[in-house]
Structure formats: structure tokens, C-alpha cells
C-alpha positions in Angstrom: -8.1 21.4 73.7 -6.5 18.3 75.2 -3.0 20.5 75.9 -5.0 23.2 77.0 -6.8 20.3 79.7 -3.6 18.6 80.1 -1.2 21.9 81.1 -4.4 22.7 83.1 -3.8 19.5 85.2 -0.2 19.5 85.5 -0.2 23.2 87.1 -3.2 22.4 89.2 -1.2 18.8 90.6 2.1 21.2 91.3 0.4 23.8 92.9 -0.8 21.8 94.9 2.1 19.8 95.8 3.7 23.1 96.7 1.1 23.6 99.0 1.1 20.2 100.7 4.9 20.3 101.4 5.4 23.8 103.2 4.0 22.3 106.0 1.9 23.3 109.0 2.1 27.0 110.5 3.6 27.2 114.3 1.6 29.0 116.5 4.7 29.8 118.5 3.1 28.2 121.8 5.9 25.8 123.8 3.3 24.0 125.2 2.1 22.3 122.0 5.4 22.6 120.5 8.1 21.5 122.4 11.5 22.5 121.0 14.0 20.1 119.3 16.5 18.1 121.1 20.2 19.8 120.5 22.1 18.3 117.6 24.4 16.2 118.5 27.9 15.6 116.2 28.4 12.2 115.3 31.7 10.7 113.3 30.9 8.2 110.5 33.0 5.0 110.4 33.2 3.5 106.5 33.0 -0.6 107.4 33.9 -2.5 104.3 31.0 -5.0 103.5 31.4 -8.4 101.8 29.1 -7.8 98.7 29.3 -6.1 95.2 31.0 -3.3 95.0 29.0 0.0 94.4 30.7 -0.1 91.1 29.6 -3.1 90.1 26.3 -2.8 91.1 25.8 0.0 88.9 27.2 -1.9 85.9 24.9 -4.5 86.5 21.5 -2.4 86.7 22.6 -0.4 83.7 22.9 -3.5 81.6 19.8 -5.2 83.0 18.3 -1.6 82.0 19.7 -1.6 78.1 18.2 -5.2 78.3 15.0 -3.9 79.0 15.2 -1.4 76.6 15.6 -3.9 73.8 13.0 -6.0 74.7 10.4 -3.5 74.8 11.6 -2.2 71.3 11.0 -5.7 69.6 8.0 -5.6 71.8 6.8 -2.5 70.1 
């Protein structure tokens, strides 16, 4: 019964999220609407930061993660 309840829930909650991100329907009017600006190309310049490097960053949270992990295993 509680997987039955449980499955129950889960496609209720992503139904639902389906429905709340499609959005409002347009009526079509230009009035309430106005139309969207033209897009506009823009180039992207790369600026080297002083900092960590992105792959040193990741090192870092991945072993601050397997940290965590062993900790909560003696924890448990």
C-alpha cells in the first residue's frame, strides 16, 4: 500500500510540474503582448582570472565530497 501511495504522489507532483512549466497561453493581442526586442550577436571574450583553476576546483569539491561520504558512513 505505501508504493502504491508513494508512485501515487510522485506522478501526481510531475504532472503537475509539467503543467506549471508550459507556461501561460498568448492571446495573440500586441497590445498586451509586445513583441521581443531583436537578438542581437554578441562575441565572448575569455579573461583569465587569478583564482583556482576550474580543474582544481573540481578536485577539491570531489575530495571534500568522498570526505563527507566517510564521515557519514562511521556516522551510520
Amino acid at each position: 500500500m505505501r508504493r502504491y501511495v508513494g508512485a501515487l504522489v510522485f506522478a501526481g507532483c510531475a504532472a503537475l510540474s509539467g503543467a506549471a512549466a508550459a507556461g501561460p497561453a498568448t492571446t495573440g493581442d500586441a497590445a498586451v503582448h509586445p513583441p521581443a526586442p531583436p537578438a542581437v550577436a554578441v562575441q565572448q571574450v575569455r579573461v583569465p582570472l587569478p583564482g583556482l583553476r576550474e580543474e582544481a576546483a573540481m578536485v577539491l569539491v570531489g575530495t571534500a565530497l568522498i570526505g563527507l561520504a566517510a564521515a557519514v558512513r562511521r556516522a551510520a
